[in-house]
PASEBA-1860 file (N, C-alpha, C; in nm, 3 decimals):
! residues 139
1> XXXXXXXX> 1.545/1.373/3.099/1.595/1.303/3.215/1.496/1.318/3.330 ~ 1.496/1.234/3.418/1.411/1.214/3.547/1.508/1.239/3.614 ~ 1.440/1.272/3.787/1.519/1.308/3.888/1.631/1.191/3.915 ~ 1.652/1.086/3.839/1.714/0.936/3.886/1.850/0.965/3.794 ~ 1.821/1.061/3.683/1.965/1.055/3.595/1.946/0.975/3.518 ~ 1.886/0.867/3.485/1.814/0.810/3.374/1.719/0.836/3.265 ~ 1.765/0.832/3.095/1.704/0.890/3.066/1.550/0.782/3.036 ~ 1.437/0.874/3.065/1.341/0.802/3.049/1.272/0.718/2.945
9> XXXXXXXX> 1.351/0.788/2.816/1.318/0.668/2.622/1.502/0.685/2.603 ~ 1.553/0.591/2.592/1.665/0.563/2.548/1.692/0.524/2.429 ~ 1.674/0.595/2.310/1.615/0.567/2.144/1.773/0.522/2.147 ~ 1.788/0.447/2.099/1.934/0.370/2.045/1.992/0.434/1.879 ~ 2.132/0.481/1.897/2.198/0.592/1.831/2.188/0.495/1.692 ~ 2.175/0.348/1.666/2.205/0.299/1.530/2.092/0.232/1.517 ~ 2.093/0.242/1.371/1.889/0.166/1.338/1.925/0.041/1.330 ~ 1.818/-0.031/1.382/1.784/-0.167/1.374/1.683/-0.205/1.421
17> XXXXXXXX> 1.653/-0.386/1.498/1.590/-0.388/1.587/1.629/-0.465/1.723 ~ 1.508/-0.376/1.783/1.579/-0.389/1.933/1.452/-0.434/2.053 ~ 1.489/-0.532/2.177/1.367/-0.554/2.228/1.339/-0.439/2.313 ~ 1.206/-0.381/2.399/1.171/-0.308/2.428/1.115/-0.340/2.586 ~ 1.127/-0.216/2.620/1.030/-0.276/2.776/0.947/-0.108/2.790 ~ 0.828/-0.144/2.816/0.767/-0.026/2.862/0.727/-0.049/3.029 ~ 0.776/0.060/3.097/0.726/0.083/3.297/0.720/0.188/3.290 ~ 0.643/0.204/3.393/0.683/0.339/3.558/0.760/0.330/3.595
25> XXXXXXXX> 0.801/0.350/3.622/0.909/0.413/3.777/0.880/0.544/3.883 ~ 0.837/0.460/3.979/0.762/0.584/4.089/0.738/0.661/3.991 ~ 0.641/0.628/3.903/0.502/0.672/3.865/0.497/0.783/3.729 ~ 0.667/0.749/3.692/0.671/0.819/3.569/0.714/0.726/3.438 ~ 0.618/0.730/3.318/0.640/0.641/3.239/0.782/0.670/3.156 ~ 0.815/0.510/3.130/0.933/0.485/3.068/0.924/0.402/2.963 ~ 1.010/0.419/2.831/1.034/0.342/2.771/1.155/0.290/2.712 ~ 1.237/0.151/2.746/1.395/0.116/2.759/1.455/0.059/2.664
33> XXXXXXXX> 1.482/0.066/2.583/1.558/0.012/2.453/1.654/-0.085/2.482 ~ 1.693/-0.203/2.441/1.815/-0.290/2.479/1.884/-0.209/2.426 ~ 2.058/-0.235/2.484/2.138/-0.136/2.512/2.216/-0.247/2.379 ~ 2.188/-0.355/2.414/2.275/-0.440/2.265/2.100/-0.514/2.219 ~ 2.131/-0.534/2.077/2.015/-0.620/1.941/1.982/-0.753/2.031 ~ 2.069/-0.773/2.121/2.053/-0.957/2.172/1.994/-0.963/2.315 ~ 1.988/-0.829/2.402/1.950/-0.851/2.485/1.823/-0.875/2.557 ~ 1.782/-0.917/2.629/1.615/-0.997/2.640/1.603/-0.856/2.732
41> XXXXXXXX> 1.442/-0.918/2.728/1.339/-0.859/2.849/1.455/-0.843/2.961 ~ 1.444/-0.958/3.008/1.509/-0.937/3.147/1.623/-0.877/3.171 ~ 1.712/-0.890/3.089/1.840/-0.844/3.100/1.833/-0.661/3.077 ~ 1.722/-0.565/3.005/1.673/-0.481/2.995/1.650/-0.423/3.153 ~ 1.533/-0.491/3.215/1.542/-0.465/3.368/1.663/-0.497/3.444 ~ 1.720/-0.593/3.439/1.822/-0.593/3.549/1.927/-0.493/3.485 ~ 1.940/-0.437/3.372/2.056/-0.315/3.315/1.982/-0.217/3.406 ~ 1.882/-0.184/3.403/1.771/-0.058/3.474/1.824/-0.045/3.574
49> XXXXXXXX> 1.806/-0.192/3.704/1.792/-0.207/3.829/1.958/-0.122/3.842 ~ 2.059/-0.209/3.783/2.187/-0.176/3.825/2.232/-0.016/3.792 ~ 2.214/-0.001/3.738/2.223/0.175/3.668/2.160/0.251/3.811 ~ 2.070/0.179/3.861/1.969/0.289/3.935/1.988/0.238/4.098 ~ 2.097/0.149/4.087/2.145/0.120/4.215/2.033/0.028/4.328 ~ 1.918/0.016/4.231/1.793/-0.073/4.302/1.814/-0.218/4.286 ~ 1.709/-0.292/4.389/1.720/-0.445/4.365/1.581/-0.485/4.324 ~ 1.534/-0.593/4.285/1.421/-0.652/4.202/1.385/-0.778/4.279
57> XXXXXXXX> 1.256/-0.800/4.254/1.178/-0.913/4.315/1.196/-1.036/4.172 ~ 1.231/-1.153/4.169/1.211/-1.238/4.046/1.091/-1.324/4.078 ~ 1.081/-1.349/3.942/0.968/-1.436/3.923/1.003/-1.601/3.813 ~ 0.985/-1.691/3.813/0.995/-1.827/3.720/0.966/-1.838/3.643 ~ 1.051/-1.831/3.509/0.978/-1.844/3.356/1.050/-2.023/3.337 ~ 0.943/-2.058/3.265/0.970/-2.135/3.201/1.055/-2.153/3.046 ~ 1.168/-2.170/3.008/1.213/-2.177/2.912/1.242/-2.293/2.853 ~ 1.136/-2.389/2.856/1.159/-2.497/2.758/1.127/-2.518/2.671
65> XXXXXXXX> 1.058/-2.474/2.558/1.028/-2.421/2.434/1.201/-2.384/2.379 ~ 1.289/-2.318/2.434/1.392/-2.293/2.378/1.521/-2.451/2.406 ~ 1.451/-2.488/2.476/1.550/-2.630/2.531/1.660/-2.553/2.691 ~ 1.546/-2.435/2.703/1.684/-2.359/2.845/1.611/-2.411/2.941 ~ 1.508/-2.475/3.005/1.440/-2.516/3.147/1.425/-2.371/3.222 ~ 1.420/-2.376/3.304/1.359/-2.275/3.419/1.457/-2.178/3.438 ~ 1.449/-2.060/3.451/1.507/-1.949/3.498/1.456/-1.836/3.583 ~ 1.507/-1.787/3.658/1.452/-1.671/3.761/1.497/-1.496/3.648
73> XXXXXXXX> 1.380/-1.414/3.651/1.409/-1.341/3.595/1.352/-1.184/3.656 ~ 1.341/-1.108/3.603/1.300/-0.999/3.707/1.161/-1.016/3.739 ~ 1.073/-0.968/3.814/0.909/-0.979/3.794/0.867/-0.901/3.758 ~ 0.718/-0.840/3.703/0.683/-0.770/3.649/0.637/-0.612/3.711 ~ 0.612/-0.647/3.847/0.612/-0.539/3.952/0.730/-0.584/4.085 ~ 0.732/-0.449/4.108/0.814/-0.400/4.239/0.776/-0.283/4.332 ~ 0.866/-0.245/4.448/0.733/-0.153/4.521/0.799/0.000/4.426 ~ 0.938/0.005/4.323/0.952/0.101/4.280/0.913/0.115/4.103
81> XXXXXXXX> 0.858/-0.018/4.029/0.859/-0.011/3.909/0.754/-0.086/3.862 ~ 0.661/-0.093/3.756/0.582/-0.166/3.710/0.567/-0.213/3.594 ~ 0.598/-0.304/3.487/0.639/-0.357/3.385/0.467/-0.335/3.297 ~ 0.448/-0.268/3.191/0.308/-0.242/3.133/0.306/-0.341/3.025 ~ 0.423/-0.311/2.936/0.459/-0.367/2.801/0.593/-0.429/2.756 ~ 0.625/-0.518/2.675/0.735/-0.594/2.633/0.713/-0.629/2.467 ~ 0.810/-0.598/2.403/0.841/-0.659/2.257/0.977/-0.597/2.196 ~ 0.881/-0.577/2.059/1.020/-0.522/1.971/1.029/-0.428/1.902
89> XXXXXXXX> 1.134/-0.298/1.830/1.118/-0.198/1.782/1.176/-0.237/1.699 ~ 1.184/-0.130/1.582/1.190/-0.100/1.460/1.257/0.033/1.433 ~ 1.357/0.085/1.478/1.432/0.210/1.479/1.469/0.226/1.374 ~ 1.443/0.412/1.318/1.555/0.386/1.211/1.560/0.523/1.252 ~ 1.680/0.564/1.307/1.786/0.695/1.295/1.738/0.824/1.260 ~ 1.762/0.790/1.084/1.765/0.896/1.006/1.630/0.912/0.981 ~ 1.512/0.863/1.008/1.414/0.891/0.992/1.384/0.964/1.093 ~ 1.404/0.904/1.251/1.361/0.927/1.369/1.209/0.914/1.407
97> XXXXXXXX> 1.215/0.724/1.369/1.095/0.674/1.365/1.083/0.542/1.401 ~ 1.016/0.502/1.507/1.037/0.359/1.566/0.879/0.278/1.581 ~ 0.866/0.216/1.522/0.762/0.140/1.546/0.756/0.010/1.635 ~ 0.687/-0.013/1.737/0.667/-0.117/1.837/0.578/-0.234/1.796 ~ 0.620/-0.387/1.804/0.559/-0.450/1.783/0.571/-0.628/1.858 ~ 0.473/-0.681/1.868/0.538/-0.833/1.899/0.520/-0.841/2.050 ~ 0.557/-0.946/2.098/0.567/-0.945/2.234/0.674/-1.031/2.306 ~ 0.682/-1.034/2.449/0.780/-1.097/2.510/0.733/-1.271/2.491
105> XXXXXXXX> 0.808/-1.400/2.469/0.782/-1.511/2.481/0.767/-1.537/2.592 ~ 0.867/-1.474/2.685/0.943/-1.544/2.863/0.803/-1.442/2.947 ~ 0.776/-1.365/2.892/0.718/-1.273/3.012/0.566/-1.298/2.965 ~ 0.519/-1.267/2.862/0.408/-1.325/2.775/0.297/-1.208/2.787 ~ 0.379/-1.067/2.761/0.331/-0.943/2.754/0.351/-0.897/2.641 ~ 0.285/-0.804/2.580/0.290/-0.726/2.420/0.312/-0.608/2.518 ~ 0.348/-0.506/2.394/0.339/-0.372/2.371/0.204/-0.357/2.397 ~ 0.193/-0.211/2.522/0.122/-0.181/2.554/0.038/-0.022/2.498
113> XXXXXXXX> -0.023/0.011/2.400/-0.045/0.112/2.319/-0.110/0.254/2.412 ~ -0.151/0.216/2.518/-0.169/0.304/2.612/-0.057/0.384/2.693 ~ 0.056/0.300/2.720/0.209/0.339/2.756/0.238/0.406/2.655 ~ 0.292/0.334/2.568/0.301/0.415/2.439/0.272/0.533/2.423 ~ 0.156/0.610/2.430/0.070/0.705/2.414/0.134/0.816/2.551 ~ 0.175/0.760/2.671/0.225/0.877/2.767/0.397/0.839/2.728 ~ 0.518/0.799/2.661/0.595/0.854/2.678/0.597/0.928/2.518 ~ 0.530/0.940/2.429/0.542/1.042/2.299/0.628/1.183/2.317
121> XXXXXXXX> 0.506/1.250/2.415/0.570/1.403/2.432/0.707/1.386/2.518 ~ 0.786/1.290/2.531/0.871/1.325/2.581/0.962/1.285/2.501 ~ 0.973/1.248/2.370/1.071/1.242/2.222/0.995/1.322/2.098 ~ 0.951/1.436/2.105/0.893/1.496/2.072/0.922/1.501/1.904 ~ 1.033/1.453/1.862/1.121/1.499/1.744/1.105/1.331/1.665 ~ 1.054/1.277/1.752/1.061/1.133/1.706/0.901/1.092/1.663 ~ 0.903/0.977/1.600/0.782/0.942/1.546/0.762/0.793/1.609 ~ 0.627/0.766/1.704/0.642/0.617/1.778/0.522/0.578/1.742
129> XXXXXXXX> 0.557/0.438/1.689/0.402/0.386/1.613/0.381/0.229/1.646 ~ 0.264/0.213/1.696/0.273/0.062/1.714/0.179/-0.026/1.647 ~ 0.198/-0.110/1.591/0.187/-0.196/1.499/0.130/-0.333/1.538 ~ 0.006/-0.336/1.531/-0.062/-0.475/1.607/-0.056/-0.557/1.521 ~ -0.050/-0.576/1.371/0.002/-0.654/1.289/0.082/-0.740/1.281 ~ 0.197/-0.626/1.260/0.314/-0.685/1.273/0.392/-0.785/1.372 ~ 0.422/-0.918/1.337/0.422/-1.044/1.476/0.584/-1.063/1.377 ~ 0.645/-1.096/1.538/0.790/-1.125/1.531/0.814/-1.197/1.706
137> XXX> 0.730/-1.325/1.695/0.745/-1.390/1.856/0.818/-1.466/1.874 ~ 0.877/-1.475/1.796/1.016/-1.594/1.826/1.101/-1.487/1.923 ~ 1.092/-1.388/2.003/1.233/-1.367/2.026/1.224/-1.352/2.200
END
């Protein structure tokens, strides 16, 4: 946990897959698991923002590729958070092993392998692997 009460890798209790967001937050790296299989990028940050009682700057994605038109969504920086990386994991539980891969469509960021690399020691019991291969961009 960080001084915010948030925990900083939120590994999700059932295996599947799940989208991902890698930030800072005043300057300590994070990595955020959707809290449900369906939830986007954005909805990831604005779960953050509200938990942490903060507000967010948005920015204009285009979503017409999906037939949704324009939407306002969080932006990628703020004066308290900085968005590094976006995609998808690969959890599985009983292994306690998640591999990162893919990237955001709406935000048009990958997994960032350098982020990656500073939140490790802080799931120490877990195994985090990212996978430049592996493409899953439809989501």
């Amino acid at each position: 946990m960080a001084d915010n009460g948030i925990p900083r890798v939120n590994v999700p209790q059932q295996s599947g897959e799940y989208k991902v967001v890698q930030l800072d937050i005043e300057g300590q790296p994070y990595l955020r698991f959707a809290d449900e299989g369906w939830s986007t990028h954005a909805v990831i940050l604005m779960t953050l923002a509200d938990k942490l009682g903060k507000e967010y700057p948005t920015m204009e994605i285009d979503r017409g590729f999906l037939g949704g038109g324009k939407d306002d969504v969080p932006a990628l920086e703020s004066d308290w958070y900085k968005v590094h990386g976006m995609g998808k994991s690969a959890v599985d539980v009983a292994q306690k092993k998640v591999s990162l891969f893919g990237r955001s469509m709406d935000y048009g960021l990958s997994i960032s392998p350098e982020q990656l690399e500073s939140v490790k020691p802080l799931m120490p019991d877990w195994s985090f692997e990212f996978s430049a291969n592996r493409r899953d961009d439809l989501f």
